[in-house]
PDB file of N, CA, C and O in Angstrom:
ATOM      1  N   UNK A   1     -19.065  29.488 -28.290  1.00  0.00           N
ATOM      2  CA  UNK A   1     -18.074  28.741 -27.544  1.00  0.00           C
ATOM      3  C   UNK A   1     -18.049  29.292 -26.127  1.00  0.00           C
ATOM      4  O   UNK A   1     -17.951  30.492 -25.872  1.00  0.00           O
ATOM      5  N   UNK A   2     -18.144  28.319 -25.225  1.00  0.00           N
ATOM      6  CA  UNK A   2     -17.992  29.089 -23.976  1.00  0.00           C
ATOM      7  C   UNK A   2     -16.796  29.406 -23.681  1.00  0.00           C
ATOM      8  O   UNK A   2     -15.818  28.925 -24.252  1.00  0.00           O
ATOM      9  N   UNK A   3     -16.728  30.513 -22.469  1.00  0.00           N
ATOM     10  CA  UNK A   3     -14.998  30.923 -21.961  1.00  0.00           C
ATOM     11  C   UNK A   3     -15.124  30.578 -20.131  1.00  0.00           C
ATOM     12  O   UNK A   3     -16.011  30.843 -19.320  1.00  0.00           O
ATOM     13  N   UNK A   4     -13.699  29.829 -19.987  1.00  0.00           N
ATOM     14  CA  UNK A   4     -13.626  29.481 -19.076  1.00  0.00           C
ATOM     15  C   UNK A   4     -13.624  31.140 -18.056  1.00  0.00           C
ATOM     16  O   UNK A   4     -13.328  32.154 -18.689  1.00  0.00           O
ATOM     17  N   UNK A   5     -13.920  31.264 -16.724  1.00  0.00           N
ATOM     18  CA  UNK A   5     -13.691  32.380 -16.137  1.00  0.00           C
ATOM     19  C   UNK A   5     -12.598  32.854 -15.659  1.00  0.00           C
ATOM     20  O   UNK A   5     -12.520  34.029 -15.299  1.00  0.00           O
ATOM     21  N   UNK A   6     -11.524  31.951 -15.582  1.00  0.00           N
ATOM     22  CA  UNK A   6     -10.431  32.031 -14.422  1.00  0.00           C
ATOM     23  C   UNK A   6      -9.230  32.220 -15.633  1.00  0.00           C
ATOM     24  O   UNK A   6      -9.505  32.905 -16.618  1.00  0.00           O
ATOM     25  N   UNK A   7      -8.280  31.764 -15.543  1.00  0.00           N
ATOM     26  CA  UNK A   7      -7.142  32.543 -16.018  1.00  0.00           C
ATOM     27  C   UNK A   7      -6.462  31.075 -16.618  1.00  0.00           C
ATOM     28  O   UNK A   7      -6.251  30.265 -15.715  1.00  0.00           O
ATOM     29  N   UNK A   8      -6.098  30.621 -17.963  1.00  0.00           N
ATOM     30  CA  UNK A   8      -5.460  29.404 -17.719  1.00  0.00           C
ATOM     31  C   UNK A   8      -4.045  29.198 -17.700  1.00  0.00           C
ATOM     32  O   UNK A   8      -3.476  28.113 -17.827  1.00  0.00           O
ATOM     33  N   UNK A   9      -3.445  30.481 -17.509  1.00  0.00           N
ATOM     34  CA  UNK A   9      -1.905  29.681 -16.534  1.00  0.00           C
ATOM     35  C   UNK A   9      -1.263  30.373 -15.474  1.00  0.00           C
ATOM     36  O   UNK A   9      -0.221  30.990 -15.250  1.00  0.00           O
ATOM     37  N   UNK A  10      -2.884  29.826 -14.610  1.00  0.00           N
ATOM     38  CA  UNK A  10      -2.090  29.746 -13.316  1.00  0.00           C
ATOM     39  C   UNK A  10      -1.059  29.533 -12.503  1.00  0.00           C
ATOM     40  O   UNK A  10      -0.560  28.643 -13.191  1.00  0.00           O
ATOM     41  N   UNK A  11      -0.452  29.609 -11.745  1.00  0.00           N
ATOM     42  CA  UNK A  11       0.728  28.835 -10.655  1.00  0.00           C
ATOM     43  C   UNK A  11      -0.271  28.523 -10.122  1.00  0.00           C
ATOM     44  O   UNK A  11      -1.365  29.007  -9.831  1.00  0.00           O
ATOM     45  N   UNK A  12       0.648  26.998  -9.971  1.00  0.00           N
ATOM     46  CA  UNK A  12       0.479  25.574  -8.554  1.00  0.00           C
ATOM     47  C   UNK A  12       0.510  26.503  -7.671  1.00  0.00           C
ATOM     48  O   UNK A  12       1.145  27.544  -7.501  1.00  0.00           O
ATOM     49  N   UNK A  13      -0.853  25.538  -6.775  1.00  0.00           N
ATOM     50  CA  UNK A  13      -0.244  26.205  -5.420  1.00  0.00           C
ATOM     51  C   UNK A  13       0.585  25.653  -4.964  1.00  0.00           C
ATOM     52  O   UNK A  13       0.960  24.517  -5.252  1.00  0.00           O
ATOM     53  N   UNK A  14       1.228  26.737  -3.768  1.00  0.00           N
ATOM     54  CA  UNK A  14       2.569  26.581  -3.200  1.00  0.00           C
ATOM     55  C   UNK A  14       2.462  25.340  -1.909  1.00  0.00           C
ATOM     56  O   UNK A  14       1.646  25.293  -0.988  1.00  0.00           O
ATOM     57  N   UNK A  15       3.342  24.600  -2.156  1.00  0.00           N
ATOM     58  CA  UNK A  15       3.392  23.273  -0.898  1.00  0.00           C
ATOM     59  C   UNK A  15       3.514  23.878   0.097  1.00  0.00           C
ATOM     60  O   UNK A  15       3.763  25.073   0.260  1.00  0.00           O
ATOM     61  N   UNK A  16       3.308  22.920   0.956  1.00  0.00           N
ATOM     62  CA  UNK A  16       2.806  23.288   2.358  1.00  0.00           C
ATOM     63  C   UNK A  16       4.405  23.769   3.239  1.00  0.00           C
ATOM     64  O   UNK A  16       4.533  24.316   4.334  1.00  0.00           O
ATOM     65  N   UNK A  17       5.356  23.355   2.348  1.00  0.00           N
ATOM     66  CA  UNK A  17       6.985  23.398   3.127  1.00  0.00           C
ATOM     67  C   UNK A  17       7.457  23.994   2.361  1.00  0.00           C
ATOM     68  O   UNK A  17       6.919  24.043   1.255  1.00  0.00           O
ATOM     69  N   UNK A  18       8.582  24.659   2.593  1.00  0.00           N
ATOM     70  CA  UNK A  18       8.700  25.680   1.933  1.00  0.00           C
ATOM     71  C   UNK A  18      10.564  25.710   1.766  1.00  0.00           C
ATOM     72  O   UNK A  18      11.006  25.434   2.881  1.00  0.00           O
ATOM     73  N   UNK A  19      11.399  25.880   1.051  1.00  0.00           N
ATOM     74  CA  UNK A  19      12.234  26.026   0.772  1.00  0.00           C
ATOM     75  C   UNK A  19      12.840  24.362   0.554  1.00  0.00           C
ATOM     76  O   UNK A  19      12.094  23.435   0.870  1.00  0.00           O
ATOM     77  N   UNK A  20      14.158  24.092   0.025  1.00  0.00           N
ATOM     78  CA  UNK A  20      15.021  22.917  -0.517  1.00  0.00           C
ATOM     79  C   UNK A  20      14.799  22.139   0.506  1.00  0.00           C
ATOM     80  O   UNK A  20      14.132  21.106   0.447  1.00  0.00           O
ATOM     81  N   UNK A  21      15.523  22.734   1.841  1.00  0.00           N
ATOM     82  CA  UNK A  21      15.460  21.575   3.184  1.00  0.00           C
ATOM     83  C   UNK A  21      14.463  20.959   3.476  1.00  0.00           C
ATOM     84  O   UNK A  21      14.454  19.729   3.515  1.00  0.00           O
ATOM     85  N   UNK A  22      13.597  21.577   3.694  1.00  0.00           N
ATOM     86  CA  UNK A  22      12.551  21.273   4.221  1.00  0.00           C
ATOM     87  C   UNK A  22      11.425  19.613   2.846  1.00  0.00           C
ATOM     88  O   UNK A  22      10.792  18.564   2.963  1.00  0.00           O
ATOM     89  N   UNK A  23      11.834  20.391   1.993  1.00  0.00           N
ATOM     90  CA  UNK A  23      11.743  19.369   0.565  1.00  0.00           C
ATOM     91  C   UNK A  23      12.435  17.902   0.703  1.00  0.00           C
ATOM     92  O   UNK A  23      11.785  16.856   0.719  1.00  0.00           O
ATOM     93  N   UNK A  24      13.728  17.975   0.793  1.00  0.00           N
ATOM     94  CA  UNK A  24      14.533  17.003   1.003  1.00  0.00           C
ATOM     95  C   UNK A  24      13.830  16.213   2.138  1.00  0.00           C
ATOM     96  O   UNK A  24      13.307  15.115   1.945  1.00  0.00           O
ATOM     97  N   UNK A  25      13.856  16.953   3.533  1.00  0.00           N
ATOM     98  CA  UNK A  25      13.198  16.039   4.415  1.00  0.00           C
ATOM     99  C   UNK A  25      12.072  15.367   4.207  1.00  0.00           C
ATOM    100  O   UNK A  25      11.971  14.247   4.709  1.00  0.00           O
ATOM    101  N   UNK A  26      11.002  15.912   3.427  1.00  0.00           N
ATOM    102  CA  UNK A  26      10.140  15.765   3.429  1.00  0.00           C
ATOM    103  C   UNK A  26       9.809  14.170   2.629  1.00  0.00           C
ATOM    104  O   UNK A  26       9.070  13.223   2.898  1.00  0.00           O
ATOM    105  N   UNK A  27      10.827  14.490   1.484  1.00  0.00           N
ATOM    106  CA  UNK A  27      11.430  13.353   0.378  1.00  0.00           C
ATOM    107  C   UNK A  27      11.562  12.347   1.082  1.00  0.00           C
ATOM    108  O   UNK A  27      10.772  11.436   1.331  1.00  0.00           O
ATOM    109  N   UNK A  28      12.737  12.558   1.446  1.00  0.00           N
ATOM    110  CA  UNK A  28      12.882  11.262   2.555  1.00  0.00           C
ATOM    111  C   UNK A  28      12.394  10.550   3.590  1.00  0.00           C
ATOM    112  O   UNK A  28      12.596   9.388   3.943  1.00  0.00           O
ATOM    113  N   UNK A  29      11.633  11.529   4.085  1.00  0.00           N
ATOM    114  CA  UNK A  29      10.473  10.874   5.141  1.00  0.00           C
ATOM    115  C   UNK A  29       9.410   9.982   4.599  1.00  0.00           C
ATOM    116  O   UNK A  29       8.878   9.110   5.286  1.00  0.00           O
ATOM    117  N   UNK A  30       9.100  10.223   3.315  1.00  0.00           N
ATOM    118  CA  UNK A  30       8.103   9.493   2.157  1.00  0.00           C
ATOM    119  C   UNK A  30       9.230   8.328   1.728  1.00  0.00           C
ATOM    120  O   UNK A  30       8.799   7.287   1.233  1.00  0.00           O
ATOM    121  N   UNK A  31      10.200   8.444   1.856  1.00  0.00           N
ATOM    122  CA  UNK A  31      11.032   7.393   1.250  1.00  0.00           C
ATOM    123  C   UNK A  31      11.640   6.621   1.878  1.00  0.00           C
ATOM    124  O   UNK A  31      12.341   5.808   1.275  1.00  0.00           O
ATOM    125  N   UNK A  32      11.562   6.608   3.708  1.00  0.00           N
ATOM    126  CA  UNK A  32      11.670   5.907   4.634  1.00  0.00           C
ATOM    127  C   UNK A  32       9.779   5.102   4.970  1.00  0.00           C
ATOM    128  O   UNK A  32       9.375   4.083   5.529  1.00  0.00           O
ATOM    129  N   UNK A  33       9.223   6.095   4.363  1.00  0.00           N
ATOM    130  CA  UNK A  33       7.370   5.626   5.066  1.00  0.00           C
ATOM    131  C   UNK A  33       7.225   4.556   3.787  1.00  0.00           C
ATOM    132  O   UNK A  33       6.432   3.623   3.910  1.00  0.00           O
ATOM    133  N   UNK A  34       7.910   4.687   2.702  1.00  0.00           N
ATOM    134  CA  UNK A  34       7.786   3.148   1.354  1.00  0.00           C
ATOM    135  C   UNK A  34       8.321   2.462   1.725  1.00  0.00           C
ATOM    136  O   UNK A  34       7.675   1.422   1.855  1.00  0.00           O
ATOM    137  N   UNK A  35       9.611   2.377   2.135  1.00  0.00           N
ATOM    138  CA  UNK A  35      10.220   1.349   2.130  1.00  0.00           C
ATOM    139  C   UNK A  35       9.753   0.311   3.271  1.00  0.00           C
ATOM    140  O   UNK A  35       9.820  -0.910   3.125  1.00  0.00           O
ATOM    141  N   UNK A  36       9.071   1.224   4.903  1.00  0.00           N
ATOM    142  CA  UNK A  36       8.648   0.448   5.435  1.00  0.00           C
ATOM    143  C   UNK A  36       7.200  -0.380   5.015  1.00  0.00           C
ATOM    144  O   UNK A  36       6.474  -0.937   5.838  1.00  0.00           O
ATOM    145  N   UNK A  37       6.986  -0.331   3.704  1.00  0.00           N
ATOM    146  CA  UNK A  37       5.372  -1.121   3.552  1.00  0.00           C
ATOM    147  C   UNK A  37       5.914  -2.189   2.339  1.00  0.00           C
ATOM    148  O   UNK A  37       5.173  -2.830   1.593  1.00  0.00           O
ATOM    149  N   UNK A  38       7.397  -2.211   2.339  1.00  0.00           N
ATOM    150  CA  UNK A  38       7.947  -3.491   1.149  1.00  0.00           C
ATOM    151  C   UNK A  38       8.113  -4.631   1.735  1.00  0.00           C
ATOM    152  O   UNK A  38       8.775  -4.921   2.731  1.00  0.00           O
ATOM    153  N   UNK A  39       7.266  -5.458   0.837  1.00  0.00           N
ATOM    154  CA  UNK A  39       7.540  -6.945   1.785  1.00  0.00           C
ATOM    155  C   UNK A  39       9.158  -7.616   1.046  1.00  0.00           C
ATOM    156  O   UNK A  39       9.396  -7.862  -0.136  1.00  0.00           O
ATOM    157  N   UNK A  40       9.916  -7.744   2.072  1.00  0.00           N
ATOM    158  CA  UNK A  40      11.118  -8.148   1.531  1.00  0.00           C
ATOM    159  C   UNK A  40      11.340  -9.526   1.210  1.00  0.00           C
ATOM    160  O   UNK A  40      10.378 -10.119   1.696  1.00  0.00           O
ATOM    161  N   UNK A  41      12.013 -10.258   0.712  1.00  0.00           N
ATOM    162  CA  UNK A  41      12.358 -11.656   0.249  1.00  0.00           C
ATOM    163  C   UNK A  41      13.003 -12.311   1.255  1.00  0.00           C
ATOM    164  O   UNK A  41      13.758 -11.668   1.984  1.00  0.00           O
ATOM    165  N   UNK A  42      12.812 -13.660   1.449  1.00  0.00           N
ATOM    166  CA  UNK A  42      13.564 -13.808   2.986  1.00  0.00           C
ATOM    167  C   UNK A  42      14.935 -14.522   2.186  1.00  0.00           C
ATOM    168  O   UNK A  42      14.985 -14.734   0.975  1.00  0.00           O
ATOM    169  N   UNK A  43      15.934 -14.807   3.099  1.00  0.00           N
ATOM    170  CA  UNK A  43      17.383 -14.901   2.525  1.00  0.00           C
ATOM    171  C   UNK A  43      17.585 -16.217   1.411  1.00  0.00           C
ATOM    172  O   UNK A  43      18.292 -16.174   0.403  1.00  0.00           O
ATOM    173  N   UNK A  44      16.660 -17.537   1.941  1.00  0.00           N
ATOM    174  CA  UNK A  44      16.731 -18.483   1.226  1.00  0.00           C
ATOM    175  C   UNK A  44      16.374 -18.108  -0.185  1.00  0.00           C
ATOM    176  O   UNK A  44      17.145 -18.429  -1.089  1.00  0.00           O
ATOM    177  N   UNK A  45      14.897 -17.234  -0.529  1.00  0.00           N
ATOM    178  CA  UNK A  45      14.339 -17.152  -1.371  1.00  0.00           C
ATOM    179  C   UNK A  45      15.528 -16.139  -2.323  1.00  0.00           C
ATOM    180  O   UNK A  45      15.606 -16.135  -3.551  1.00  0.00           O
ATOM    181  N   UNK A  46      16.463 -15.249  -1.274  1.00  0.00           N
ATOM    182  CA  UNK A  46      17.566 -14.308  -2.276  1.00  0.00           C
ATOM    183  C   UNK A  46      18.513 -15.066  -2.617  1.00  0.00           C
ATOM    184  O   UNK A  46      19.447 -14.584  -3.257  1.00  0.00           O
ATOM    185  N   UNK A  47      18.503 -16.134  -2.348  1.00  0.00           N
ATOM    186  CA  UNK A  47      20.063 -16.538  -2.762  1.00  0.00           C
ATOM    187  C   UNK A  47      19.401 -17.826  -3.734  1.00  0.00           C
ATOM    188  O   UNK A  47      20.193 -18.462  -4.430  1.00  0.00           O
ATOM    189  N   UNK A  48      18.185 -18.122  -3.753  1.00  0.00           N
ATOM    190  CA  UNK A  48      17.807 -19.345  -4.753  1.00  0.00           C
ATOM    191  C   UNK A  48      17.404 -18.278  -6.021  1.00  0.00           C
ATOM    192  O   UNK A  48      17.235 -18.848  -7.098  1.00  0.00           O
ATOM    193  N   UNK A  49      17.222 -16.731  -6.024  1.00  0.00           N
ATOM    194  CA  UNK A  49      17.083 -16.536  -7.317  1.00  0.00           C
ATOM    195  C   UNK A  49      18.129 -15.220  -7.876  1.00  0.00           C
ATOM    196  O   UNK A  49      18.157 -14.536  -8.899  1.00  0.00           O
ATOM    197  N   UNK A  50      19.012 -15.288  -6.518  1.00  0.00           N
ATOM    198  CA  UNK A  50      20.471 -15.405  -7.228  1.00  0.00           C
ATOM    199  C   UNK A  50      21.164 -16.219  -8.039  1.00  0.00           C
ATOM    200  O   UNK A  50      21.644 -15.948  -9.140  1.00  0.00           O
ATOM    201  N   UNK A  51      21.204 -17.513  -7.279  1.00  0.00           N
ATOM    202  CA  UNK A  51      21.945 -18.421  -8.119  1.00  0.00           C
ATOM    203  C   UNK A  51      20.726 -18.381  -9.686  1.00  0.00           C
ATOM    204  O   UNK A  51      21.036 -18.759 -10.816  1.00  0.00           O
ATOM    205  N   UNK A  52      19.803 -17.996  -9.395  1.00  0.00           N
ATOM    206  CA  UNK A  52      18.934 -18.415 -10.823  1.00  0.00           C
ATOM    207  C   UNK A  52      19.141 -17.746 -11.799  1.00  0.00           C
ATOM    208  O   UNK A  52      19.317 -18.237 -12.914  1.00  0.00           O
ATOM    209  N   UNK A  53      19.158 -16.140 -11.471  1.00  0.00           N
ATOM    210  CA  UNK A  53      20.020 -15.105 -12.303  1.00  0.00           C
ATOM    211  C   UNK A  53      21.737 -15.714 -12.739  1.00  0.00           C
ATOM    212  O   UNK A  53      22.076 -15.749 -13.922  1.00  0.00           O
ATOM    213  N   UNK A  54      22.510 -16.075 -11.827  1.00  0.00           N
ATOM    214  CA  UNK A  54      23.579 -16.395 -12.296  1.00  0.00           C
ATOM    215  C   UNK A  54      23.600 -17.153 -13.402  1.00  0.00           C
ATOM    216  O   UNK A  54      24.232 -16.809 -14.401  1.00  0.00           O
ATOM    217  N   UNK A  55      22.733 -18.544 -13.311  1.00  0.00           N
ATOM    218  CA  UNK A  55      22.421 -19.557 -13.944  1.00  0.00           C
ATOM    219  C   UNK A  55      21.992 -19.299 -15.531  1.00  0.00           C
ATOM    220  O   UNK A  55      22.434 -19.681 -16.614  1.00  0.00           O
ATOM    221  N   UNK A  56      20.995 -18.524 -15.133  1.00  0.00           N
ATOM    222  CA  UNK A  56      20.630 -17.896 -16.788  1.00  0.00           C
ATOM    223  C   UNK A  56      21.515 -17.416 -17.243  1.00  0.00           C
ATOM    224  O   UNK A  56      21.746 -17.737 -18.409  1.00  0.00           O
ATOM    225  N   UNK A  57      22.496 -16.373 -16.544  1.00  0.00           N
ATOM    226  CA  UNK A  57      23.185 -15.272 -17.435  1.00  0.00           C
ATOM    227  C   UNK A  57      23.905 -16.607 -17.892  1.00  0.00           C
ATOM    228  O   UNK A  57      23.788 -16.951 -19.068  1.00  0.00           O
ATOM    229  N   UNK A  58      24.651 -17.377 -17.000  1.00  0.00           N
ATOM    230  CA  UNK A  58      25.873 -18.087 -17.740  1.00  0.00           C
ATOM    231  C   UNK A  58      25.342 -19.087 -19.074  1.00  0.00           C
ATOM    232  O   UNK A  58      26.017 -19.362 -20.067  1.00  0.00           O
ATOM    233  N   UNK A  59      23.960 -19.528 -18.784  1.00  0.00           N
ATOM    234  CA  UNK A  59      23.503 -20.232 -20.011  1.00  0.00           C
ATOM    235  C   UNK A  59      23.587 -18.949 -21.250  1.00  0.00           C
ATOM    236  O   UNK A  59      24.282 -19.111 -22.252  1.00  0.00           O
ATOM    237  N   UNK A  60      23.066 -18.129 -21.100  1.00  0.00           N
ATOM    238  CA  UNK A  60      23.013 -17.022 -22.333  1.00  0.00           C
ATOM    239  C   UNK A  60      24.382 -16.163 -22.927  1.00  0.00           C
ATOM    240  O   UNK A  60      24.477 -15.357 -23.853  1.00  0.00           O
ATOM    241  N   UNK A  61      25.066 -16.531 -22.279  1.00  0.00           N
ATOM    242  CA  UNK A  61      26.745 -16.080 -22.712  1.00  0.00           C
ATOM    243  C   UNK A  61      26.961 -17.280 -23.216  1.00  0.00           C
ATOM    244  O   UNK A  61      27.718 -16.991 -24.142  1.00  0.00           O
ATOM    245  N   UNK A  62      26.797 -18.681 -23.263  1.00  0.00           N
ATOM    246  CA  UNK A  62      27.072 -19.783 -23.641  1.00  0.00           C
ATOM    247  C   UNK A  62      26.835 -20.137 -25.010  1.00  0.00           C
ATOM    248  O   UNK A  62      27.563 -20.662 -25.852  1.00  0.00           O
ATOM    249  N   UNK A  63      25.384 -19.637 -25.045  1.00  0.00           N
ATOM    250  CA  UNK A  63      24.648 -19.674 -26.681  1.00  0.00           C
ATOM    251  C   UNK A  63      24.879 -18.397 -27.343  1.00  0.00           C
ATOM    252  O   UNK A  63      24.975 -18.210 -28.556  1.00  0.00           O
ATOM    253  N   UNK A  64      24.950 -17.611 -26.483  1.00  0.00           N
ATOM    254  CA  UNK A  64      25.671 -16.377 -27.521  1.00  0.00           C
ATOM    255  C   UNK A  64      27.125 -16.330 -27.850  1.00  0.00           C
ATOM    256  O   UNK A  64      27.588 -15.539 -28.671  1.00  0.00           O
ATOM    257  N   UNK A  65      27.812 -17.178 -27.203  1.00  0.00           N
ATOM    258  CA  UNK A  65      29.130 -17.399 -27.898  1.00  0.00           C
ATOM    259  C   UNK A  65      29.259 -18.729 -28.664  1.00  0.00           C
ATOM    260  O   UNK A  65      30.305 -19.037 -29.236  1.00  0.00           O
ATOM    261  N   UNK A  66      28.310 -19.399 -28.658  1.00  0.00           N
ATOM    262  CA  UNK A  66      28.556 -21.155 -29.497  1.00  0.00           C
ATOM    263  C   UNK A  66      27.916 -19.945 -30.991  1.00  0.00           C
ATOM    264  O   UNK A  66      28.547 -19.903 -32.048  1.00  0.00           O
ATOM    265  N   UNK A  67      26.823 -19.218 -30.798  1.00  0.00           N
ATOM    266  CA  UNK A  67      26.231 -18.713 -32.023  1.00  0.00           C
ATOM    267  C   UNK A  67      27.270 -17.527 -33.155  1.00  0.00           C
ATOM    268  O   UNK A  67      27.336 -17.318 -34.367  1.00  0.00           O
ATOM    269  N   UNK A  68      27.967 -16.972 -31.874  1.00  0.00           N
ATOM    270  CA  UNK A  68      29.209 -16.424 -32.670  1.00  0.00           C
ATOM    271  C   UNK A  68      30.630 -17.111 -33.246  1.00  0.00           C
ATOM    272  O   UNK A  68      31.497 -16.440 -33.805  1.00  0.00           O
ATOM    273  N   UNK A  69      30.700 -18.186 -33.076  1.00  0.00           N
ATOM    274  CA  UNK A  69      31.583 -19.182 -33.283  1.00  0.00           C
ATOM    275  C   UNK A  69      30.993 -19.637 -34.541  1.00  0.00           C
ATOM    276  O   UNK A  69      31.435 -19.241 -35.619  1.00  0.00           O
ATOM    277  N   UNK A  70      30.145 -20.341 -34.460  1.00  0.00           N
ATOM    278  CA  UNK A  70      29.627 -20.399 -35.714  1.00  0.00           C
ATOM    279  C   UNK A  70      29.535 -19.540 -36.681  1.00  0.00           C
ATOM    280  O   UNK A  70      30.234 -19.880 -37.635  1.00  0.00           O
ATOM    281  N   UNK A  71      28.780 -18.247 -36.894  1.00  0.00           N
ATOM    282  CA  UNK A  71      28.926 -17.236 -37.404  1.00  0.00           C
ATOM    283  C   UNK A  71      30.562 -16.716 -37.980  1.00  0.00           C
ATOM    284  O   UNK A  71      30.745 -16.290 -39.121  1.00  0.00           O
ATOM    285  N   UNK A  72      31.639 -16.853 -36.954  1.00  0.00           N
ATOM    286  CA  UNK A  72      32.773 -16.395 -37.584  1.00  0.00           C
ATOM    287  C   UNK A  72      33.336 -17.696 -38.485  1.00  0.00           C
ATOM    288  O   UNK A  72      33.952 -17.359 -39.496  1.00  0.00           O
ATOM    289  N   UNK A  73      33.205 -19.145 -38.248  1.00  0.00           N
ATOM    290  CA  UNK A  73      33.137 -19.755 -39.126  1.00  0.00           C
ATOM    291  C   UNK A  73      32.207 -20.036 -40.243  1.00  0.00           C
ATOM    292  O   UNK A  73      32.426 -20.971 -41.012  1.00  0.00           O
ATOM    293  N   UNK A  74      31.685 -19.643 -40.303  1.00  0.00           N
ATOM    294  CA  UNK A  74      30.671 -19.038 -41.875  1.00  0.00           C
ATOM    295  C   UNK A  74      31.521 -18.526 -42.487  1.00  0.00           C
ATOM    296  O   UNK A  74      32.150 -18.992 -43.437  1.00  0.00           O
ATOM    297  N   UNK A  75      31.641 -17.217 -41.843  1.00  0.00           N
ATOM    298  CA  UNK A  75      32.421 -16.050 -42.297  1.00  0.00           C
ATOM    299  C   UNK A  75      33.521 -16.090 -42.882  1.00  0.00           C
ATOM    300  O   UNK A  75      33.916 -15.609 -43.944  1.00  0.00           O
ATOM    301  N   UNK A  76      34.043 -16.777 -42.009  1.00  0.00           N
ATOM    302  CA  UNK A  76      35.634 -17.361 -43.079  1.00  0.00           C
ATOM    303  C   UNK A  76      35.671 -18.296 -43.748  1.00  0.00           C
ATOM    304  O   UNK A  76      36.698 -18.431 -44.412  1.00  0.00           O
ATOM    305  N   UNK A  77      34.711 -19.229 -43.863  1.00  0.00           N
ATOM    306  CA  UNK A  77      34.165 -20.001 -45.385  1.00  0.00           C
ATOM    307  C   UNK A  77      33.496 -18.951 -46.544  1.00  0.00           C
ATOM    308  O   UNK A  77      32.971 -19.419 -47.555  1.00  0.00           O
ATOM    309  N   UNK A  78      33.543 -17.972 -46.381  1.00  0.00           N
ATOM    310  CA  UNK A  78      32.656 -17.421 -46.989  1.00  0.00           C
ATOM    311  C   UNK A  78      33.762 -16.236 -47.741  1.00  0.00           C
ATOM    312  O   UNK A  78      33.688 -16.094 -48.962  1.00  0.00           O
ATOM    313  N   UNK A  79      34.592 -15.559 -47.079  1.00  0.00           N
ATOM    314  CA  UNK A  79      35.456 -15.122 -46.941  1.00  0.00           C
ATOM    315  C   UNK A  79      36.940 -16.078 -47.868  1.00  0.00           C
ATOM    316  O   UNK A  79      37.739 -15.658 -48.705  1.00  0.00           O
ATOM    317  N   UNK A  80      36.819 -17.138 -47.380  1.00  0.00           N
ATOM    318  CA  UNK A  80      38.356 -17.370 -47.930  1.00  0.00           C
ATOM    319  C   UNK A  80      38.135 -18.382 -48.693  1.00  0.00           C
ATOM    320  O   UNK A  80      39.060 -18.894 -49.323  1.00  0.00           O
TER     321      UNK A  80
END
């Protein structure tokens, strides 16, 4: 079996910045440099799949309460 030469648990090397602050900035500078490469939605397109989200949710609270209505009338045919 061969043996590797080096040692296997090393420490990472150490980043190039060094302490919390410098981390944080660093974070955020990467997290200001993403956000500028997001292509954003323009307003018409946010508010047509707003209302579309709205639209669904309210259809799916609709059938999930006609389906529990039913269900509790089962239930109390079943029941009484």
């Amino acid at each position: 079996m061969a043996r590797s030469g080096g040692n296997i648990l090393r420490k990472p090397a150490s980043p190039t910045t060094t302490g919390p602050k410098k981390g944080l900035i660093q974070f955020f500078g990467e997290v200001v440099s993403e956000l500028k490469q997001v292509t954003w939605p323009s307003r018409e397109e946010t508010v047509r799949l707003t209302l579309l989200v709205i639209a669904v949710s309210a259809a799916t609270g609709f059938a999930l309460g006609l389906v529990d209505i039913i269900f509790t009338r089962l239930l109390d045919l079943v029941i009484a």
